[in-house]
C-alpha positions in Angstrom: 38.8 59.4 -105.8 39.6 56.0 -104.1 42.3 54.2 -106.3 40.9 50.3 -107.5 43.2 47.6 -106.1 44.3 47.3 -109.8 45.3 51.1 -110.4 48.0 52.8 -109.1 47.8 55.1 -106.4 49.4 58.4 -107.7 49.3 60.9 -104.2 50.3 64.6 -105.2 51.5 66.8 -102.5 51.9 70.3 -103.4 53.7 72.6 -100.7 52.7 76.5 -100.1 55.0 78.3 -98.4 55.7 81.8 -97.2 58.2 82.7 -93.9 57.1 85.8 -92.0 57.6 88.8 -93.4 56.5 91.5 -91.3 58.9 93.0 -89.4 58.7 93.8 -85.4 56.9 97.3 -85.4 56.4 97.1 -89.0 53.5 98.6 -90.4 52.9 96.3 -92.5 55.3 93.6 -94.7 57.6 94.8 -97.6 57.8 91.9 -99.5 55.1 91.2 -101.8 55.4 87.2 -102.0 52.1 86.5 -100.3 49.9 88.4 -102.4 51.5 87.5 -105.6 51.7 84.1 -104.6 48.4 83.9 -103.9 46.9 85.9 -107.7 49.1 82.9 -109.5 49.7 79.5 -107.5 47.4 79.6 -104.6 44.3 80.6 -107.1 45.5 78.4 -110.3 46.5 75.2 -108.1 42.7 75.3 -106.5 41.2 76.4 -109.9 42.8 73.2 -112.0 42.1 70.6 -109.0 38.5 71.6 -109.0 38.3 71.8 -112.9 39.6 68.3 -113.1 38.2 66.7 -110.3 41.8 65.0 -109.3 42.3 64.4 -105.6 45.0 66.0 -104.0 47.6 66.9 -100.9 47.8 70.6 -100.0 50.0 71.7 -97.8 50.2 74.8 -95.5 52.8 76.0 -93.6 51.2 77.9 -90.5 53.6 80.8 -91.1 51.7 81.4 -95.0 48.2 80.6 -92.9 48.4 83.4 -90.7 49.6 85.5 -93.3 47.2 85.1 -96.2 44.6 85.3 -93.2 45.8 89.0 -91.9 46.6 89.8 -96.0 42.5 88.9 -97.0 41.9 91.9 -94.2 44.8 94.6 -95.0 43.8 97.4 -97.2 47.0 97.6 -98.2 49.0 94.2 -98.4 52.8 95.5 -98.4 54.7 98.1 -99.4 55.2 96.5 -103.3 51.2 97.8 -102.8 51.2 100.7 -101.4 54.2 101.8 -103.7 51.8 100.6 -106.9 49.0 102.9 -105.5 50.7 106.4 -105.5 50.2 108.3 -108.7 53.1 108.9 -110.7 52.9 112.2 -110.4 52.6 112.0 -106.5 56.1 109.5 -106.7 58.8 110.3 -104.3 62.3 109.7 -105.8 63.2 107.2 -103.4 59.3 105.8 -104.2 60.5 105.8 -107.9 63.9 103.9 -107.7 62.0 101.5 -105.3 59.6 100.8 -108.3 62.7 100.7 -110.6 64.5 98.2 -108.6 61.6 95.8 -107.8 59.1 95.5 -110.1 61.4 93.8 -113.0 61.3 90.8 -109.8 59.9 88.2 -112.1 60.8 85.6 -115.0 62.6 87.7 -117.5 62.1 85.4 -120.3 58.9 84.3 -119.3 57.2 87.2 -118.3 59.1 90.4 -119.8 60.3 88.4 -123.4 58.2 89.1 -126.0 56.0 92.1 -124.3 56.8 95.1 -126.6 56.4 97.7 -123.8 57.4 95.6 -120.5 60.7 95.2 -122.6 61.0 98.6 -123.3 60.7 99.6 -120.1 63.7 97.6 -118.7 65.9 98.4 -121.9 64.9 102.0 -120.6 65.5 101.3 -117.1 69.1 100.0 -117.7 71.5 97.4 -115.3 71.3 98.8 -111.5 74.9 97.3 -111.2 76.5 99.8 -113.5 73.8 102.6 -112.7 72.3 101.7 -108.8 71.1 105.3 -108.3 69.1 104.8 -111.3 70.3 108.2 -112.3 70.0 107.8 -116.4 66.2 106.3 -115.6 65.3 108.8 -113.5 65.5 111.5 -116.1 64.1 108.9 -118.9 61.2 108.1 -117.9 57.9 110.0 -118.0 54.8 109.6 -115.3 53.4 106.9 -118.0 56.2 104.9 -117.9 55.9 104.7 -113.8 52.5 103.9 -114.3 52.4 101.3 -116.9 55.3 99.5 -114.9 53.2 99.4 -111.5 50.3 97.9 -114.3 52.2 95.2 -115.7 54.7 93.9 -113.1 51.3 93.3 -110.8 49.8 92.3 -113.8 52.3 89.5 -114.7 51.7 87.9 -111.6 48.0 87.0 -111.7 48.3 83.5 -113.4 46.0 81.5 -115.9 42.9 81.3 -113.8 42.6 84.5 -113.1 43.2 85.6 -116.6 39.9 84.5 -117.5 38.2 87.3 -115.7 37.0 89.6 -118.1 38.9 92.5 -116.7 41.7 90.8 -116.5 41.7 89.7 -119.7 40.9 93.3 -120.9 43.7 94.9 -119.0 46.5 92.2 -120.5 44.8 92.5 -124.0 45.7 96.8 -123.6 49.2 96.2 -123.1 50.2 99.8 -122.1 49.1 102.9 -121.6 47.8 102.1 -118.6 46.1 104.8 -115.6 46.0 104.9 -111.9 42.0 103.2 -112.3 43.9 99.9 -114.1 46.3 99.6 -111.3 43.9 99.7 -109.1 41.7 97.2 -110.7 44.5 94.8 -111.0 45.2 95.2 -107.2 41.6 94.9 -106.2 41.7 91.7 -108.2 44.3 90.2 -105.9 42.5 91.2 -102.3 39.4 89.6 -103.9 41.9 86.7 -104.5 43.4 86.7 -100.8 39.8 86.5 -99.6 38.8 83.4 -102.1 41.6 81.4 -101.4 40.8 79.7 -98.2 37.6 79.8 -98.8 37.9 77.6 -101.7 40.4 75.3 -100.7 38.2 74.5 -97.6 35.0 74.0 -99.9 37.6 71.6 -101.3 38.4 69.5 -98.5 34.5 69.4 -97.3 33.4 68.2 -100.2 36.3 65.2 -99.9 38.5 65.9 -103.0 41.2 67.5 -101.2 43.4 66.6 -97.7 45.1 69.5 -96.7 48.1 69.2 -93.9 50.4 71.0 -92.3 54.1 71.8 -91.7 56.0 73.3 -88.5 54.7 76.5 -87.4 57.3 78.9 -88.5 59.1 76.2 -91.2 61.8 75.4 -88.6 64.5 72.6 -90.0 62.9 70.2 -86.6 66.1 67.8 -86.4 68.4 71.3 -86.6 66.1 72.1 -83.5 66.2 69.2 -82.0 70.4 68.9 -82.2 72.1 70.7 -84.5 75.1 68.1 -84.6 72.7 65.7 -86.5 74.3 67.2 -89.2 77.2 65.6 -88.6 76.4 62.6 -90.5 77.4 64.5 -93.6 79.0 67.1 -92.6 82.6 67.3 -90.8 81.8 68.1 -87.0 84.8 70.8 -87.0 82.5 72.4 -89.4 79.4 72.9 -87.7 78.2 75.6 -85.3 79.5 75.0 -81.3 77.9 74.8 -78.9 75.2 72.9 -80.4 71.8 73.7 -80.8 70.1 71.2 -78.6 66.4 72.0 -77.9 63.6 69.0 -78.5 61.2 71.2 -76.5 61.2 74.1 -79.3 60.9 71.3 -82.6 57.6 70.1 -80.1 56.2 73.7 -79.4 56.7 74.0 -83.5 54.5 70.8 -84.1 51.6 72.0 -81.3 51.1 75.4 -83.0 51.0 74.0 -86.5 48.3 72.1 -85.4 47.0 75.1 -83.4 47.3 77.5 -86.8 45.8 74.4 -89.0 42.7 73.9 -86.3 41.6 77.2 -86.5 42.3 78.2 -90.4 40.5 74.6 -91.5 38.4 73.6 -89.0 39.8 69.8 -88.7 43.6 68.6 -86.7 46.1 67.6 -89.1 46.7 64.2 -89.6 49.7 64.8 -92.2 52.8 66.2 -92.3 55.5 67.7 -94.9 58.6 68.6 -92.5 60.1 71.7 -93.7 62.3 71.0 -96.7 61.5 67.1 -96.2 63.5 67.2 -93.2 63.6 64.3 -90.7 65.1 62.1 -88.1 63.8 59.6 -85.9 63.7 62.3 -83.4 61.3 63.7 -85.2 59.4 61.4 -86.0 59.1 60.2 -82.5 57.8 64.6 -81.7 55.5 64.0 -84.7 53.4 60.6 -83.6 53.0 62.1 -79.8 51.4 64.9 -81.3 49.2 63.1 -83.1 50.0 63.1 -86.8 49.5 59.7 -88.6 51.7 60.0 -91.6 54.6 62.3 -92.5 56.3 62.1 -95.9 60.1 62.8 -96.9 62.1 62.0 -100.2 63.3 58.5 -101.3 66.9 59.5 -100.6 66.5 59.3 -96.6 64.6 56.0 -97.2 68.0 54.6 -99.5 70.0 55.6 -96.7 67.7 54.3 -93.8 67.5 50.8 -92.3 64.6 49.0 -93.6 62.7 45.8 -94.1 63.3 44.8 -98.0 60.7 44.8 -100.7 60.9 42.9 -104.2 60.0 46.4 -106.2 61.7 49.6 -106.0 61.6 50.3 -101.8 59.7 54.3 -102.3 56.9 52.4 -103.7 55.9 51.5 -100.4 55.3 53.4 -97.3 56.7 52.4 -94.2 56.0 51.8 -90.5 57.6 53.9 -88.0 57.7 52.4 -84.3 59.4 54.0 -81.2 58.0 52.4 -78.1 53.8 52.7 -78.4 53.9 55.8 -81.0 54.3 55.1 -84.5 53.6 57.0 -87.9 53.5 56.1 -91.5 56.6 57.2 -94.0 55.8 58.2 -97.4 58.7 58.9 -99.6 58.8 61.3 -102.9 59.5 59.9 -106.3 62.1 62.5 -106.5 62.9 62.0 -110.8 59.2 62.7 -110.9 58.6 65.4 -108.3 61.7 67.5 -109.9 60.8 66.8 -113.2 57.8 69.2 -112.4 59.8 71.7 -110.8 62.9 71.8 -112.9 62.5 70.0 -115.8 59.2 70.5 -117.6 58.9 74.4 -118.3 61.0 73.7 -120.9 58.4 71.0 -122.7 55.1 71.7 -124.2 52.6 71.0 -121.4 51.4 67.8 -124.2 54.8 66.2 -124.4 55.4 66.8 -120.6 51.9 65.6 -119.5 52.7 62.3 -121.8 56.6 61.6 -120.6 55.2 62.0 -117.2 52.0 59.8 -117.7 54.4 57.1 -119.8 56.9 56.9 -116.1 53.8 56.2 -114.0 52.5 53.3 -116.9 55.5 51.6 -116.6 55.9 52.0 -112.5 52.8 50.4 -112.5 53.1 47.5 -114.8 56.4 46.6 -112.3 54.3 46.8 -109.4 51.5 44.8 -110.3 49.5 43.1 -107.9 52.3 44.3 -105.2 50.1 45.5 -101.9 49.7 49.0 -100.4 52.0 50.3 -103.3 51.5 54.2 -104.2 53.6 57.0 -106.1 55.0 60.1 -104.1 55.1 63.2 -105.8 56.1 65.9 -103.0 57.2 69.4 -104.2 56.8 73.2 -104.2 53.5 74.1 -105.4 54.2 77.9 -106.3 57.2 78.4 -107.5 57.9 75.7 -110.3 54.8 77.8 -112.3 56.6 81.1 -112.8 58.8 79.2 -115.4 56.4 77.3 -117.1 55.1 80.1 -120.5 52.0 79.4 -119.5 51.8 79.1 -115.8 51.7 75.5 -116.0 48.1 75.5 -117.2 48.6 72.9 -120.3 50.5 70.7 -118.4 48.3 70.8 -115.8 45.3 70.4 -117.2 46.6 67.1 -119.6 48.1 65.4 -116.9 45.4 65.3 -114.4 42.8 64.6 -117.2 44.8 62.0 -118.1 45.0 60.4 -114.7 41.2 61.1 -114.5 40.6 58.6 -116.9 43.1 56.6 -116.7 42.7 52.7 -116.6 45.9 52.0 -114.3 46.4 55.2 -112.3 44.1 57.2 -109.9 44.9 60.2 -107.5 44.3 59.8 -104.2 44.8 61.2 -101.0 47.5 60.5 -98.2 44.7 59.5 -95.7 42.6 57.4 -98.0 46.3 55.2 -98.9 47.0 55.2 -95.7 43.7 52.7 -95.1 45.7 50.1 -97.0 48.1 49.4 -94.2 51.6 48.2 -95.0 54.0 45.5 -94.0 57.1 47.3 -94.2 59.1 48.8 -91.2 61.5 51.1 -91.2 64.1 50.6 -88.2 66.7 53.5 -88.1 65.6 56.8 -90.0 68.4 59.1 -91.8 68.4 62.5 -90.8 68.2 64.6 -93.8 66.2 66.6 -95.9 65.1 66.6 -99.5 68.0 68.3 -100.9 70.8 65.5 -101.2 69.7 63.7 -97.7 71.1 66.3 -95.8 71.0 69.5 -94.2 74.1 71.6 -95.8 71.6 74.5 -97.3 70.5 75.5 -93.7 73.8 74.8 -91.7 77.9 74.1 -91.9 78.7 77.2 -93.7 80.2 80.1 -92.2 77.0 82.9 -92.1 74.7 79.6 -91.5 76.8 79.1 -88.9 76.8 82.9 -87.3 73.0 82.5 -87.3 72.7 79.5 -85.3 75.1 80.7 -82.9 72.7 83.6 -82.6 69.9 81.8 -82.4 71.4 79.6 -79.6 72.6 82.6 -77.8 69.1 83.6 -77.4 67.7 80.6 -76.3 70.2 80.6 -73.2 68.8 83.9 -72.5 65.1 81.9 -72.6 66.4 79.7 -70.2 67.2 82.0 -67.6 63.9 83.2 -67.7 61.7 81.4 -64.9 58.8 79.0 -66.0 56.5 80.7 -64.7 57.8 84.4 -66.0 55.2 86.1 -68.2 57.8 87.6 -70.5 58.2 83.5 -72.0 55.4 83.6 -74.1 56.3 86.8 -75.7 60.2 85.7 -75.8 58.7 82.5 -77.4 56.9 83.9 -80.1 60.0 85.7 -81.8 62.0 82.8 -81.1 59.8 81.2 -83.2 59.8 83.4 -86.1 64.0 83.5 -85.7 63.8 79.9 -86.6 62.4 79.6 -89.7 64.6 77.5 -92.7 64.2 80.9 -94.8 67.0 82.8 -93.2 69.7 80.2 -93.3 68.7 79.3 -96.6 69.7 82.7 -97.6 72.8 82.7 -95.4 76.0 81.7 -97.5 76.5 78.9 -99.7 74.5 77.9 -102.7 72.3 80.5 -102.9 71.9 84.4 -103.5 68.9 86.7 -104.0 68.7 90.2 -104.3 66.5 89.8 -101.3 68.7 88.2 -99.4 69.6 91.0 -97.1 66.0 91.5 -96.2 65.7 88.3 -95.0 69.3 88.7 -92.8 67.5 91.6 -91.6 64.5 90.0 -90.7 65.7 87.4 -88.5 68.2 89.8 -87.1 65.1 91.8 -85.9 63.1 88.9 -84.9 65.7 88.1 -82.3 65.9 91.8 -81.1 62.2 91.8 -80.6 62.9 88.5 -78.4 65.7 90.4 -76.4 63.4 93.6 -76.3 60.4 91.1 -74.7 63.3 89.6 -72.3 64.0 92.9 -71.1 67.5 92.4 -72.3 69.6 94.6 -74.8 70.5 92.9 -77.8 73.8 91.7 -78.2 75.6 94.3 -80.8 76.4 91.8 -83.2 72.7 92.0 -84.1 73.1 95.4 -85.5 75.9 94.1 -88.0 74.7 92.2 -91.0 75.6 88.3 -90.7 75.1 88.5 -94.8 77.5 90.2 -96.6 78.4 90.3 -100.3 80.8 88.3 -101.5 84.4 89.7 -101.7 85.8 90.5 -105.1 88.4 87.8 -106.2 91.7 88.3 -105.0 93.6 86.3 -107.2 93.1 88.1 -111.1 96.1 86.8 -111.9 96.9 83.3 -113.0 100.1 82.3 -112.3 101.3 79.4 -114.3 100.7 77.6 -117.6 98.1 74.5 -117.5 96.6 72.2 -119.9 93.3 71.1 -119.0 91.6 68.6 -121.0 88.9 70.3 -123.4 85.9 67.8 -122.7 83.5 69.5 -121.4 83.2 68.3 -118.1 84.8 68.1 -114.8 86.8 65.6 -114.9 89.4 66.6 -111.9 89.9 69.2 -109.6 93.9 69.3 -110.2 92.9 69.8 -114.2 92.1 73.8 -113.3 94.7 74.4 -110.2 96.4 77.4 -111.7 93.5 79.2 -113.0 91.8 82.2 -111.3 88.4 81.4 -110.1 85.5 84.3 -110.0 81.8 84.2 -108.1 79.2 86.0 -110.1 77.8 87.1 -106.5 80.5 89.6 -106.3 78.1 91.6 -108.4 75.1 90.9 -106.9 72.3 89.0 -108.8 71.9 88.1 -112.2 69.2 90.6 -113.9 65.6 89.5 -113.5 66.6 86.0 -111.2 67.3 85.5 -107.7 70.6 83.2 -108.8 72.7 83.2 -111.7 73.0 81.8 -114.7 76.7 81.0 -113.9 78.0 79.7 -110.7 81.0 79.9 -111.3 83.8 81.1 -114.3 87.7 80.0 -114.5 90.3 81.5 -116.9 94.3 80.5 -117.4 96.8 80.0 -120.0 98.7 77.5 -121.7 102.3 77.7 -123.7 99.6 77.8 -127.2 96.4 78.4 -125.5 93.9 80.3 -123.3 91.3 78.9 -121.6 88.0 79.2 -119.8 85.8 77.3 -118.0 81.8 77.7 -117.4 79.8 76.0 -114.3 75.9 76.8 -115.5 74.0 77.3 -112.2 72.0 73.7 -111.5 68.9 75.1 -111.9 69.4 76.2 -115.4 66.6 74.0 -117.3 68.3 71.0 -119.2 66.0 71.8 -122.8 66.7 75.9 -121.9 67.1 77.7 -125.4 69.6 80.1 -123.6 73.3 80.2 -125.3 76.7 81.1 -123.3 78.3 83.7 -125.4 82.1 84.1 -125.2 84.0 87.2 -126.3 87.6 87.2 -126.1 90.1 90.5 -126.9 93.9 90.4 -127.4 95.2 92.8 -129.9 92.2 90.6 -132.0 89.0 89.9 -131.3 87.1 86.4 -131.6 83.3 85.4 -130.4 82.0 82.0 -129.7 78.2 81.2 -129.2 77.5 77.9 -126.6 73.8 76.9 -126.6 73.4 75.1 -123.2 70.3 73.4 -123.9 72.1 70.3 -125.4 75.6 68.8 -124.5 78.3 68.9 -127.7 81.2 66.8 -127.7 84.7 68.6 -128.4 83.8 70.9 -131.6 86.9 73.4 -133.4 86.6 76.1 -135.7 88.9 78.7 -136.1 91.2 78.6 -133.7 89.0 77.8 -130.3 87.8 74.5 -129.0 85.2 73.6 -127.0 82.8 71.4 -125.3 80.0 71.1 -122.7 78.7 67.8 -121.4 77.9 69.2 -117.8 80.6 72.5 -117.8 81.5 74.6 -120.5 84.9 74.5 -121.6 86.7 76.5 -124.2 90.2 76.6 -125.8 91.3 79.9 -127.6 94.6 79.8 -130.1 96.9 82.5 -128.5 97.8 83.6 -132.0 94.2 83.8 -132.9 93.8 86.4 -130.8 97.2 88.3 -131.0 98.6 86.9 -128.4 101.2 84.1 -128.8 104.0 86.4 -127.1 101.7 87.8 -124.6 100.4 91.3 -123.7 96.9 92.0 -121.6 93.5 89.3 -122.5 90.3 90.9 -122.1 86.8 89.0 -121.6 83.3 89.0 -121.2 80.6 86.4 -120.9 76.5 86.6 -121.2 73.8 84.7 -121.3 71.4 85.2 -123.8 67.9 83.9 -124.8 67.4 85.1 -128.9 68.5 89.0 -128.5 67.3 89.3 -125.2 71.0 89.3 -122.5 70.1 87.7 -119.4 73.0 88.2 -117.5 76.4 89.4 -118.5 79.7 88.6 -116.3 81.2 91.2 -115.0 78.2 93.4 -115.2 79.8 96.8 -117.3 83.3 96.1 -119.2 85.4 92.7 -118.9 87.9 91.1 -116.7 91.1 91.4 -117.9 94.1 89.5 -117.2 97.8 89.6 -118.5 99.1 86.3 -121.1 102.5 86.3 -120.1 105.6 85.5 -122.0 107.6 82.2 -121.5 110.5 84.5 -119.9 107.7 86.0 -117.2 106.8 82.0 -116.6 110.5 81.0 -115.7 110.8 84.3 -113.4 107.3 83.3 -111.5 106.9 80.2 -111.7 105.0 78.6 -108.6 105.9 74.9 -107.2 
């Protein structure tokens, strides 16, 4: 649909993404996530834009392309599949624990909550961190469990659209009890997926209600590429990776594949582009407009940070002209309160009362920019992920929001390439480099294991050097080169985030550079062989040391108001049960002349209307309990002898005496996160962390200046 002059232009971009995931020599991939992907988001984004007639921004990264391409013509897709196909009785033990460890890799409370038999199974299964051998589930349970498992994890995946296919519908109506012939049903229903999805989304963009463009071939971070030490304009130089990373050519050979890959899966060359992650610089941009793209889009925080002409509304509800000599490109920025609201915020909220708060936003952005020229509404995000949260799949909030806009008297959807006929008077003069996530680009570099990796990568790229233009081993070198480069792997590496998958994806782009050494006829440097992930170490300090008296508010006021206190990282123990990050980021605990204390950081993705509570227990030679639901903030509360509050962190106060205490002797503690009787996660995984209250004598003796 074209947008009126008098409604606003609404222009949705939604973002599929997968990185490479078979390995060099590799049979075939062992991660699932394009298949699955594909049964749920891929199917139920195409299904709903069709349904409602909406227009739309899709957009592929090359790296999913060639991979849902090769996946429509596998018999068997990965080794989730080929795992799900073996007969119980035909399981090998390792076979089994694989199945035990992998096919609980969904939404716990979305997906497991509230399904009588997938919740028996992982009550039955018990916590890999206090049993990893799987030894008590082993015994437990029978060829029927195996097979019901492989039934409903690949089940669970195949999202609202799909489960209006009679079979499907049957098989989730039957609930258990499931045989080899319903597993393979459910798997055929996903390769008949893999094959439709193109297709469809092609029929889409013939018949003019879609655009589809593109990112950079593997999903490279392009101004990382084109110099690392970009970086530096939030991040302390001494901190980032030396030498630098300083290849233009290799962000350029990204752009001309992407195009290549995009050519040959759609038919048509791009004329859009998401970056990877939103990431951009006026290098770039510059790469981007000589390779022919016409508009490129980012998030509003580069543009607040950017030197620009000024506007009279809010400056993202404009795009912008980019210039550098005779190329120039268009600049579209995300809405990013809208865009995360989606992704975040919403799975929380009935689709209605989502649909309308989100509806109500754009109705008052466009009363404020009425009769302003060429304006438009950016909403830029993930477009298969966000869905696994939502109790539905998304399909009620969907389905009213885009109806809603379909009939809308003020708002219309429309394309990237059918705003970008408006033209536009604003200019854009020097870019920020950064990327969606806070403007910069800390997730993919500046930490220690980011750093290792780029110093790897950088490593191999000398050795690429000293290979002669016209050598034929290049092209080969090239290609896993490329594949090393994806944002994937150093979003994995370090700091903020963790996923039980995380060493597969260390290992993958450890291998990806072997095979580039192995093409070079090289050997690989030996510090490929050692994981550049490694777990977290277990906290040193147990122990605090002196007495504090940190104000019980609930939030974080000052760093000095914890110094004292022992700090613990969840990772230590892997992953929360169920999630790729915890619920907690991170816990504190220390003691006061009267009091003990702790302290709660909820992980930033934990939804803001989330039913889950925090629940505290605390042992002395008594016992007390305290429940925290972190769906709502509460002021200081007391009852009992505790304290607490959470307006951001949760912080608690405990009486010493209440717990037996007041002249000291051994604390013991445990913390989980619960949604009704189901525990989500439980810090430290089996038993607590104990610590000793000591007596004012032991203070005097130790105390610390």
């Amino acid at each position: 649909m074209t947008a009126r002059g008098d409604r606003l232009p609404v222009l949705f971009l939604w973002h599929h993404h997968q990185p490479f995931y078979r390995a060099p020599g590799a049979e075939r991939p062992e991660l699932p996530w394009v298949r699955l992907h594909a049964a749920r988001g891929y199917l139920d984004m195409m299904a709903v834009t069709r349904e409602t007639g909406c227009s739309m921004t899709f957009n592929f990264s090359p790296s999913l392309l060639l991979q849902l391409r090769a996946a429509a013509a596998y018999e068997i897709c990965d080794e989730f599949e080929r795992v799900s196909r073996v007969p119980a009785h035909d399981l090998r033990e390792d076979e089994k624990r694989f199945i035990l460890r992998h096919f609980f890799s969904l939404h716990w409370a979305v997906h497991v909550k509230g399904h009588p038999r997938y919740e028996a199974l992982l009550a039955k299964r018990g916590d890999p961190d206090a049993d990893p051998n799987f030894r008590s589930a082993l015994v437990d349970y029978s060829g029927q469990d195996f097979t019901d498992l492989a039934a409903l994890f690949n089940l669970a995946w195949v999202g609202f659209s799909g489960r209006r296919d009679p079979l499907i519908a049957e098989l989730v109506k039957k609930g258990r009890d499931y045989d080899d012939a319903d597993v393979n049903a459910i798997l055929a229903f996903h390769h008949r997926t893999l094959r439709e999805v193109l297709a469809g989304y092609r029929a889409l963009r013939e018949q003019g209600q879609i655009e589809l463009s593109v990112s950079p071939y593997s999903h490279a971070i392009l101004p990382l590429l084109c110099d690392s030490s970009v970086a530096a304009a939030d991040i302390p130089r001494q901190r980032l990776p030396r030498p630098e990373y300083r290849h233009p050519d290799d962000a350029e050979r990204q752009l001309k594949l992407a195009v290549e890959a995009h050519r040959e899966a759609w038919g048509e060359t791009p004329v859009g582009l998401w970056p990877s992650e939103g990431s951009v610089s006026d290098e770039v941009l510059n790469l981007a407009a000589a390779c022919g793209f016409h508009w490129v889009a980012t998030d509003q925080g580069i543009l607040e940070r950017s030197e620009r002409t000024t506007s009279e509304i809010v400056p993202h509800f404009l795009s912008y002209h980019w210039k550098s000599g005779e190329s120039g490109v268009r600049v579209y920025f995300r809405d990013r309160a809208l865009s995360d609201a989606i992704g975040f915020r919403y799975a929380g909220m009935s689709g209605e009362s989502a649909a309308a708060e989100f509806v109500g936003h754009l109705e008052r952005i466009a009363d404020s920019t009425k009769g302003v020229g060429g304006r438009c509404v950016v909403v830029a995000l993930d477009g298969e992920n966000p869905w696994e949260s939502y109790s539905d799949g998304g399909e009620s909030f969907l389905q009213t929001l885009l109806n809603a806009l379909q009939k809308h008297p003020k708002l219309a959807t429309q394309t990237f390439s059918e705003h970008l006929k408006t033209g536009t008077r604003e200019r854009i003069g020097r870019l920020h480099p950064g990327s969606w996530i806070d403007s910069n680009f800390r997730v993919w570099i500046g930490d220690p294991e980011k750093n290792q990796a780029w110093t790897e990568l950088g490593r191999a790229r000398r050795t690429l050097d000293e290979l002669t233009a016209g050598d034929p081993r290049r092209s080969e070198c090239a290609k896993w080169l490329l594949k090393a480069q994806c944002s994937d792997w150093f979003w994995w590496y370090g700091e903020p985030f963790t996923s039980i998958y995380e060493s597969h994806f260390d290992a993958l782009f450890r291998d990806f550079l072997k095979a580039f050494y192995k093409a070079a006829g090289r050997e690989p440097p030996p510090a490929l062989d050692v994981p550049i992930c490694v777990p977290p170490r277990p906290e040193r300090r147990l122990q605090p040391t002196f007495p504090m008296a940190p104000t019980i508010d609930g939030q974080d006021s000052s760093f000095y108001e914890w110094v004292g206190a022992c700090r613990v990282d969840p990772r230590q123990w892997g992953t929360a049960m169920g999630r790729a990050e915890h619920f907690i980021r991170h816990l504190y605990y220390g003691f006061g002349p009267d009091e003990i204390f702790f302290r709660f950081d909820p992980a930033s993705t934990l939804h803001p209307k989330t039913t889950s509570v925090l629940r505290l227990h605390v042992m002395g030679h008594q016992q007390v309990s305290l429940e925290v639901p972190l769906g709502h903030a509460q002021t200081v509360q007391e009852r009992d002898g505790l304290r607490w509050a959470f307006q951001g962190v949760v912080e608690v106060a405990v009486r010493r005496e209440r717990i037996g205490l007041l002249g000291g002797g051994e604390c013991q503690f445990w913390v989980e996160v619960a949604d009704d009787s189901m525990v989500l996660e439980k810090i430290p995984p089996t038993g607590a962390l104990n610590f000793m209250v000591p007596t004012a004598e032991m203070v005097a003796a130790n105390w610390i200046i």
